[in-house]
C-alpha positions as CSV (number, residue, x, y, z in Angstrom):
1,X,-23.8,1.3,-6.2
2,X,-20.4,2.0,-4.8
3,X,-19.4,5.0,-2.6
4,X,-16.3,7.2,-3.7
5,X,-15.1,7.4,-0.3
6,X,-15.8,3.4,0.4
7,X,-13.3,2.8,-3.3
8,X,-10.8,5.1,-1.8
9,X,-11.1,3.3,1.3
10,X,-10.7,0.3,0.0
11,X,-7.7,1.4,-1.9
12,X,-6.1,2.8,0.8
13,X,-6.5,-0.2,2.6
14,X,-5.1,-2.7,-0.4
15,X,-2.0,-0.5,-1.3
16,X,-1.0,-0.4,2.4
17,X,-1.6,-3.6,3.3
18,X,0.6,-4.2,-0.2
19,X,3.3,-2.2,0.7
20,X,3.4,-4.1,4.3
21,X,4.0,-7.2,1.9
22,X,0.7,-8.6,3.6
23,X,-1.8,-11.4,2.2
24,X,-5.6,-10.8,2.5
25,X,-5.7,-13.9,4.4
26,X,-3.1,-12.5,6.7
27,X,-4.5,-9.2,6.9
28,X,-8.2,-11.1,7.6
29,X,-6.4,-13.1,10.2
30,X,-5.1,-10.1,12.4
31,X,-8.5,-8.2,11.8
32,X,-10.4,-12.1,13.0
33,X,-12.3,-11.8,9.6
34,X,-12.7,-14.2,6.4
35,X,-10.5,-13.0,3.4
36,X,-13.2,-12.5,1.1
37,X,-14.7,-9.3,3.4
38,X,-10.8,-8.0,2.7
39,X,-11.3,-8.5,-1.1
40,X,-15.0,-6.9,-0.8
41,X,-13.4,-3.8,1.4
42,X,-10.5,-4.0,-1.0
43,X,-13.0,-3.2,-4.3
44,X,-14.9,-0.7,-2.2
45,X,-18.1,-3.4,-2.7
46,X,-18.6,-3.2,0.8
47,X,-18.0,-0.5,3.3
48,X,-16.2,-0.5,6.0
49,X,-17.3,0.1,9.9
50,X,-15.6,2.3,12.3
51,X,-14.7,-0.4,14.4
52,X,-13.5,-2.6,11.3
53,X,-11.5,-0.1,10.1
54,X,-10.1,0.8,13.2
55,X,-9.1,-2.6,13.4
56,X,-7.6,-2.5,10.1
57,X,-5.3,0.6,10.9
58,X,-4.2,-1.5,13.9
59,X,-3.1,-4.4,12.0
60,X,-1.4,-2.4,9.1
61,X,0.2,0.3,12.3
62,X,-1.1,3.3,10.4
63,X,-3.8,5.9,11.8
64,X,-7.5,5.9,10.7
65,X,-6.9,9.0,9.1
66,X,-4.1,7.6,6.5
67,X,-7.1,5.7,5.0
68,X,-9.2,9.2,4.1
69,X,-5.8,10.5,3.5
70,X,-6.2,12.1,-0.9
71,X,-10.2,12.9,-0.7
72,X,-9.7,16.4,-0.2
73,X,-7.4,16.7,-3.0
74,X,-8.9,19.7,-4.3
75,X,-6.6,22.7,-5.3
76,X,-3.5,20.9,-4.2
77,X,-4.2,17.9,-6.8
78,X,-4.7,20.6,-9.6
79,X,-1.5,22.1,-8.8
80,X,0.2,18.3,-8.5
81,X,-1.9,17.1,-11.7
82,X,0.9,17.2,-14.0
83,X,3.8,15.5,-11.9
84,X,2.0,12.5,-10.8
85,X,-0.1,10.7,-12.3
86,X,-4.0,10.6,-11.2
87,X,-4.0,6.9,-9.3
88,X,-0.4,6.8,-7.9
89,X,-0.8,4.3,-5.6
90,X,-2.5,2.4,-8.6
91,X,0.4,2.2,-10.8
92,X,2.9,-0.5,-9.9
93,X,6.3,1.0,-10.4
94,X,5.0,3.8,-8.1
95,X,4.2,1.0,-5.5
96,X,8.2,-0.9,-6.3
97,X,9.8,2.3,-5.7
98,X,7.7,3.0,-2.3
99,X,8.6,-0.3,-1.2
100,X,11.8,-0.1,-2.0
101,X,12.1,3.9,-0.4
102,X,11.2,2.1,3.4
103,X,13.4,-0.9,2.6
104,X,16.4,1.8,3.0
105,X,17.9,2.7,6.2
106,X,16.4,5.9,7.7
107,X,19.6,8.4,8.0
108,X,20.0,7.0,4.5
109,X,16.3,7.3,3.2
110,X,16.2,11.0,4.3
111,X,19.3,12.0,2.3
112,X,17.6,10.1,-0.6
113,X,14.6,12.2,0.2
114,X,16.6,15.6,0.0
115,X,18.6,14.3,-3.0
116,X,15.3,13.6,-4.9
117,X,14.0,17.1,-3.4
118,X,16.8,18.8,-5.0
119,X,16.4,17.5,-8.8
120,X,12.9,17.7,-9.1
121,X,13.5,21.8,-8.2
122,X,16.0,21.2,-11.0
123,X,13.9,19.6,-13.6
């Protein structure tokens, strides 16, 4: 039986590696593993070491911690229930739009952020 924590893990790990427009096999090739432990990690059907996923944070350049990042939700995903949905990093427009957000110079991405700041306060 799967872990929550080893799921959200493995989610972590997937949309990342996603959103750094990465293969499993390429991801399995940094980390010096086969693509099929990726795929396992991935689905949460196994879990992954300290040292594996330390390895892992290397080869997507985020900290260990980004992968844990969400379990704590607690009071601050009641309060954000209603604006996002419950899996945003599961829902594929979500993931375009991401994507998309880095693709865009910094200066310019910050005064996107603000803009977008400013009309959800509207809305």
């Amino acid at each position: 039986m799967t872990h929550p924590v080893d799921v959200h893990v493995g989610k972590r790990i997937r949309h990342r590696r996603w959103l750094a427009g990465m293969t499993q096999q390429q991801l399995a090739e940094k980390v010096g593993i086969k693509f099929q432990q990726i795929q396992k990690y991935e689905t949460g059907a196994n879990r992954v070491s300290a040292s594996r996923l330390w390895d892992i944070a290397e080869a997507l350049t985020v900290p260990v911690s980004f992968f844990f990042e969400g379990l704590d939700a607690g009071a601050d995903a009641a309060a954000g229930a209603e604006a996002a949905p419950a899996d945003l990093m599961g829902d594929k427009e979500a993931l375009d739009l991401v994507r998309s957000y880095y693709a865009i110079p910094e200066n310019q991405r910050k005064r996107l952020f603000e803009l977008a700041r400013v009309l959800s306060d509207v809305a």
